[in-house]
C-alpha positions in Angstrom: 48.4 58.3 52.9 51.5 55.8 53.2 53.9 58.5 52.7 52.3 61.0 54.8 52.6 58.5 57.9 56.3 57.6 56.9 56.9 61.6 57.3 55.8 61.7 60.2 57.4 58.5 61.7 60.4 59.5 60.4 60.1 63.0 62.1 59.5 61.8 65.3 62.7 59.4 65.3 65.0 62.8 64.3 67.5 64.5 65.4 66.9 67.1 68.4 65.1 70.1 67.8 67.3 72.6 69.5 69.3 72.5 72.1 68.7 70.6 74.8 66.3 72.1 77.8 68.8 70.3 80.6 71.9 68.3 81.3 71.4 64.8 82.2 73.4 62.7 83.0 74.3 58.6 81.7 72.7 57.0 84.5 69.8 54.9 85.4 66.9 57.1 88.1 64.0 55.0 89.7 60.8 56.5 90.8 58.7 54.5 93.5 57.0 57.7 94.7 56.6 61.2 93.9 60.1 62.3 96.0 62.0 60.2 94.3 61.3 62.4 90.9 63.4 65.1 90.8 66.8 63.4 91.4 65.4 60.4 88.7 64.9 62.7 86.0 68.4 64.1 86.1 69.4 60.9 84.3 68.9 59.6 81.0 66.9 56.4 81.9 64.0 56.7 84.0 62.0 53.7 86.0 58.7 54.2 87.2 58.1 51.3 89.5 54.7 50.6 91.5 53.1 53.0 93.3 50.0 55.4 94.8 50.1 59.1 94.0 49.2 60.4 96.7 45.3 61.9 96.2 45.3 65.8 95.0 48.6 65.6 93.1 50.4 65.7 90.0 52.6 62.7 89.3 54.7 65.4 86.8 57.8 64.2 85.1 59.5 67.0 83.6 62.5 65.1 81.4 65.6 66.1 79.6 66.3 65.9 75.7 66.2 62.3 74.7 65.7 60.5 77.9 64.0 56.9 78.0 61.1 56.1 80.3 60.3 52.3 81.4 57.6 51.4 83.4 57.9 48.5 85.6 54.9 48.7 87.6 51.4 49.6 87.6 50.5 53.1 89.4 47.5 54.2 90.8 46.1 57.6 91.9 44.6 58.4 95.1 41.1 60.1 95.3 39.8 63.5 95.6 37.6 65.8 93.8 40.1 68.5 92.2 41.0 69.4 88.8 44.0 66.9 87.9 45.8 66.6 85.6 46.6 63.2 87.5 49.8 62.4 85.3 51.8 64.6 83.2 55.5 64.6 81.1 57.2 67.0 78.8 60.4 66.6 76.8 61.5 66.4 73.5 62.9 63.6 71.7 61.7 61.3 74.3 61.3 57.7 74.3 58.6 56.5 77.1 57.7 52.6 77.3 54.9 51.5 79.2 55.5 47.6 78.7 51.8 47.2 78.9 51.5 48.6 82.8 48.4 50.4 84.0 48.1 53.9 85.1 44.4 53.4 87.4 42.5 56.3 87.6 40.0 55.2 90.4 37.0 56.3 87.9 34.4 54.7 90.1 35.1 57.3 92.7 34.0 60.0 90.6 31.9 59.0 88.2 28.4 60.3 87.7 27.0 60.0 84.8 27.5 63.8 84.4 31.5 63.8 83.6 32.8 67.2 83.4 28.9 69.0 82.7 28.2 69.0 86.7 28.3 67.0 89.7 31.6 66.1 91.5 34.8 67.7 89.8 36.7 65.4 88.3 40.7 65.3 87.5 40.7 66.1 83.5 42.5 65.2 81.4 43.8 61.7 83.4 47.4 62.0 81.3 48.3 65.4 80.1 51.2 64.2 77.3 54.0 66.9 76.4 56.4 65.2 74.8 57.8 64.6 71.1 59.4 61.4 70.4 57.7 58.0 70.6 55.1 56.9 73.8 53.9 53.4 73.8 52.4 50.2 75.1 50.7 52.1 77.9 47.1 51.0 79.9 45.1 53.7 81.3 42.1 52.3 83.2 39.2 53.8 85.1 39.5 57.3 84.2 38.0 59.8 86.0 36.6 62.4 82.9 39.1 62.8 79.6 42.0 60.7 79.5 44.6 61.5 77.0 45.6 65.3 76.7 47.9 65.6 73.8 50.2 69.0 72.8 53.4 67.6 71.7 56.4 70.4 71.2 57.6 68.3 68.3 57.0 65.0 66.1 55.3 62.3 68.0 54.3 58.6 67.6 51.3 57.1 70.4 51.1 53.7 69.5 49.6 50.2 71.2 47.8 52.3 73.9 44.7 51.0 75.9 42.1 53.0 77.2 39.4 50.3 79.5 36.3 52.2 80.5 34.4 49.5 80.0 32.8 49.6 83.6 31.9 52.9 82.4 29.3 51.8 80.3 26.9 50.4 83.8 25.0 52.4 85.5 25.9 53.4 89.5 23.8 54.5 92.6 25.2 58.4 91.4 24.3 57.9 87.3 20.1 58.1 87.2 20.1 55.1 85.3 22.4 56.8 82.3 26.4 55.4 82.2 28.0 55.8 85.0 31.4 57.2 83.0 30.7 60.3 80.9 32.9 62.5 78.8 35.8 59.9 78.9 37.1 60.9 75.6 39.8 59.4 74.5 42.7 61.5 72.7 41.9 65.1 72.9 44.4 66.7 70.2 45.0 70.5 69.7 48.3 70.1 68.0 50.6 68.9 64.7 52.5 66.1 63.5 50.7 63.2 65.6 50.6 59.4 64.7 48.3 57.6 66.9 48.2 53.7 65.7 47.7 50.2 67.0 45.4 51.4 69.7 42.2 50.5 71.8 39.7 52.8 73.2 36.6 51.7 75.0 35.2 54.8 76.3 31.5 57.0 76.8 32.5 59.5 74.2 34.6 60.5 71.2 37.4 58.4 70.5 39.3 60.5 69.2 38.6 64.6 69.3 40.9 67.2 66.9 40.3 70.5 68.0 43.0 72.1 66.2 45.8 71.2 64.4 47.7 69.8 61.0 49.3 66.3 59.7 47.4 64.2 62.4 47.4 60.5 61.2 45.2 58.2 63.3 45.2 54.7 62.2 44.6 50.9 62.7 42.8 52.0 66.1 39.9 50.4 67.3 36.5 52.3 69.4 34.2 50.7 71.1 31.0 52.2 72.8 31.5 56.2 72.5 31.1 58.6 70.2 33.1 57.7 67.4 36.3 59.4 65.4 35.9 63.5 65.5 36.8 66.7 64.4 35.8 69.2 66.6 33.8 70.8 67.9 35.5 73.7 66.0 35.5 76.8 67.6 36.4 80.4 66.9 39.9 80.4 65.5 40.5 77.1 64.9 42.2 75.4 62.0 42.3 71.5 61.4 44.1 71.0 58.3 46.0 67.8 57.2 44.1 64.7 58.6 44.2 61.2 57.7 41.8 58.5 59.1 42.8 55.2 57.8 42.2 51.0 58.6 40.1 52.0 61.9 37.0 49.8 63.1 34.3 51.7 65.3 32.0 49.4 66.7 28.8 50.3 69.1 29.4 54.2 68.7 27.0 56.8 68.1 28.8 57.4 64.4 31.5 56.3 62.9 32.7 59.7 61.5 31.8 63.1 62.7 32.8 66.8 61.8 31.4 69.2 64.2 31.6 73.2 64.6 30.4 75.6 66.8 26.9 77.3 65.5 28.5 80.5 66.9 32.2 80.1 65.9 34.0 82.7 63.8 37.0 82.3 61.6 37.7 78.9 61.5 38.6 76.2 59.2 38.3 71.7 58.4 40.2 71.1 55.2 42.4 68.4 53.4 40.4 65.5 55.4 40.7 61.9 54.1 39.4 58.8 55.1 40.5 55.1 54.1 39.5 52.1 54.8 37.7 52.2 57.8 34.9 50.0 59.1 32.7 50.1 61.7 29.2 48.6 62.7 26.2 49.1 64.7 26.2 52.4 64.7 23.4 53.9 66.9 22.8 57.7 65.6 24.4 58.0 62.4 26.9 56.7 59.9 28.7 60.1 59.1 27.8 63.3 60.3 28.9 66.6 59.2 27.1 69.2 61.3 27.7 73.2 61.9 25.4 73.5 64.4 27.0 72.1 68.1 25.6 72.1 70.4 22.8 70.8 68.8 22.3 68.1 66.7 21.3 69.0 63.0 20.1 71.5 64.1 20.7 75.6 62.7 23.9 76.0 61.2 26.0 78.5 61.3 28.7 79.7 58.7 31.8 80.9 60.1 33.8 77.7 60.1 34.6 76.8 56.4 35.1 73.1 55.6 36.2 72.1 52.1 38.1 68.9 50.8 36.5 65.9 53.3 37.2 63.1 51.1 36.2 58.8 51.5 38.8 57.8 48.8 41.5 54.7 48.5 40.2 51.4 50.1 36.5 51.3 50.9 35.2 53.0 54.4 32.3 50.2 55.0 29.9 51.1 58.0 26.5 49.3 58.9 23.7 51.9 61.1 21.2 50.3 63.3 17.8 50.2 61.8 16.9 53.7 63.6 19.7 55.7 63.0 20.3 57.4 59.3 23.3 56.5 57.1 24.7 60.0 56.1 23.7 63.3 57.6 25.5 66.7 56.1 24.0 70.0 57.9 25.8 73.0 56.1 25.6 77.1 57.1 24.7 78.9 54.1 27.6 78.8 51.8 30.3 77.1 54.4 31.0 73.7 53.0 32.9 74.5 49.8 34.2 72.7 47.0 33.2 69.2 45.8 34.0 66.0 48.1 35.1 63.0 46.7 33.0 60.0 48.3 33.8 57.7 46.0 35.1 54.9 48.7 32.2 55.6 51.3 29.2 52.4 51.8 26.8 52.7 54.7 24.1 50.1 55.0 21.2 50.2 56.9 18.8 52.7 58.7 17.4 55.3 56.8 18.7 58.1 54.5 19.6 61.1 56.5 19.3 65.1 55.1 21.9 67.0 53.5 21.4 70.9 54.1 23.4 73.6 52.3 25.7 71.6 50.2 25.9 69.8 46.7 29.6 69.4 46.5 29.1 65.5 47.3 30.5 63.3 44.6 30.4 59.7 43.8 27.8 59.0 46.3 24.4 58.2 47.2 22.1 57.2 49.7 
């Protein structure tokens, strides 16, 4: 696990991949509003001082090869209902500290309760990332629906990033009593060679979401009040492959680990899975749960995404459910889960045992 992290830390600090998409030139650009973009990203060093976006628009920073990226402010977005992405940056080989400032998404304007599954429409994802290279030490607060978009063209490190929903997790005039923040996942990933480590998410859903994609390390993180650390869901075509979850603490989530596909989905695949050495407590639904059949909740499975090798091994994954929720709950399509799992470093305490449909491949565990 060690050595597939130092891979990928060592990819992301490499040389160039290709030639590079622009010229830039040795100099120093400041941004302290949106027109001030395209002459700053001409140069090699970028400032992004304090400022509004203006509501309805992109702030979009479109970098050459190998610039560097400081923030020396705090920016905020105006409000409207529209689609977003609020901010977005590409580039390869790009190195973009955030020196702990904030990037305020105004949540409280939009949120519902409902997130993206009706009511006002809300800019999703909050930070659309498209770069390879290293992006750190970044705050986003208050965001509107999804926050962290990731695609990266090339190796990239996310490290000491906070995501604050907390006020999220009240109720408003607009949220029937339920959260006023909803879908507010944390890092949606559809991509390869990701580290995301050192980092804080208190959200109203999944921590972390892999919806496609290989050699994904997420580590050392911690999630408080969503959904937990996912795969999925997994839909027609997809292939996660590659995945190490290591040293994270989930605390007040639904579940600690979950591995969902799509009842309907076709041709897909969740292999080469390992997790180490995470903990988490107070789990309120389940301690892990593998289930084929989103949307629904262990409910009828279906079998056309095949999952094989989903492995607790090295240090000990420790969780502790509520006294309602069940410990382990593995809901199979006929013949889909494949292979045996090594378990061998899984405990979950309290609660009640929870079903295992389908499948016998579990080893070196019990409930």
């Amino acid at each position: 696990m060690l050595s597939t992290f130092a891979l990928l830390a060592a990819l992301a600090f490499a040389a160039v991949r290709g030639a590079p998409s622009s010229a830039a030139t040795p100099c120093t650009g400041t941004i302290a509003s949106l027109d001030d973009v395209d002459d700053a990203v001409k140069c090699t060093v970028v400032n992004i001082m304090s400022f509004t976006v203006p509501a309805g628009e992109t702030f979009n920073v479109e970098l050459a090869d190998d610039s560097v990226v400081n923030m020396m402010g705090d920016v905020a977005f105006g409000n409207q209902t529209w689609d977003g992405p609020l901010f977005q940056i590409s580039g390869d080989n790009v190195t973009f500290n955030g020196n702990g400032h904030t990037f305020d998404g105004g949540g409280p304007f939009y949120w519902d309760g409902q997130g993206g599954n009706g009511g006002v429409t809300k800019p999703a994802p909050m930070m659309k990332i498209k770069i390879s290279g290293v992006f750190t030490n970044v705050r986003v607060l208050n965001s509107p629906e999804r926050v962290y978009s990731v695609s990266n063209p090339g190796p990239l490190v996310m490290s000491n990033l906070t995501v604050d929903n907390s006020a999220g997790n009240e109720p408003n005039s607009k949220s029937d009593g339920q959260p006023a923040g909803h879908n507010t996942d944390g890092f949606d990933v559809s991509t390869t060679d990701l580290v995301i480590e050192d980092s804080t998410v208190i959200n109203q859903d999944d921590c972390l979401a892999i919806n496609k994609g290989s050699n994904i390390v997420f580590q050392r993180n911690t999630c408080s009040f969503g959904h937990g650390i996912s795969i999925g869901s997994i839909s027609s075509g997809a292939v996660v492959s590659g995945i190490v979850i290591q040293d994270n603490n989930v605390i007040e989530n639904d579940q600690a680990i979950r591995i969902k596909t799509d009842a309907t989905a076709t041709n897909a695949s969740v292999s080469n899975v390992t997790y180490s050495g995470n903990t988490a407590s107070q789990l309120r639904m389940f301690g892990v749960l593998i289930d084929q059949s989103y949307p629904d909740t262990l409910g009828t499975p279906g079998n056309g995404v095949q999952v094989s090798d989903i492995n607790f091994v090295g240090s000990t994954n420790t969780f502790a459910v509520s006294s309602d929720a069940e410990r382990v709950a593995v809901n199979c399509g006929e013949g889909s889960c494949l292979g045996t799992w090594d378990w061998s470093a899984l405990v979950v305490t309290g609660g009640s045992a929870g079903p295992i449909n389908n499948f016998s491949g579990i080893e070196d565990f019990s409930q």
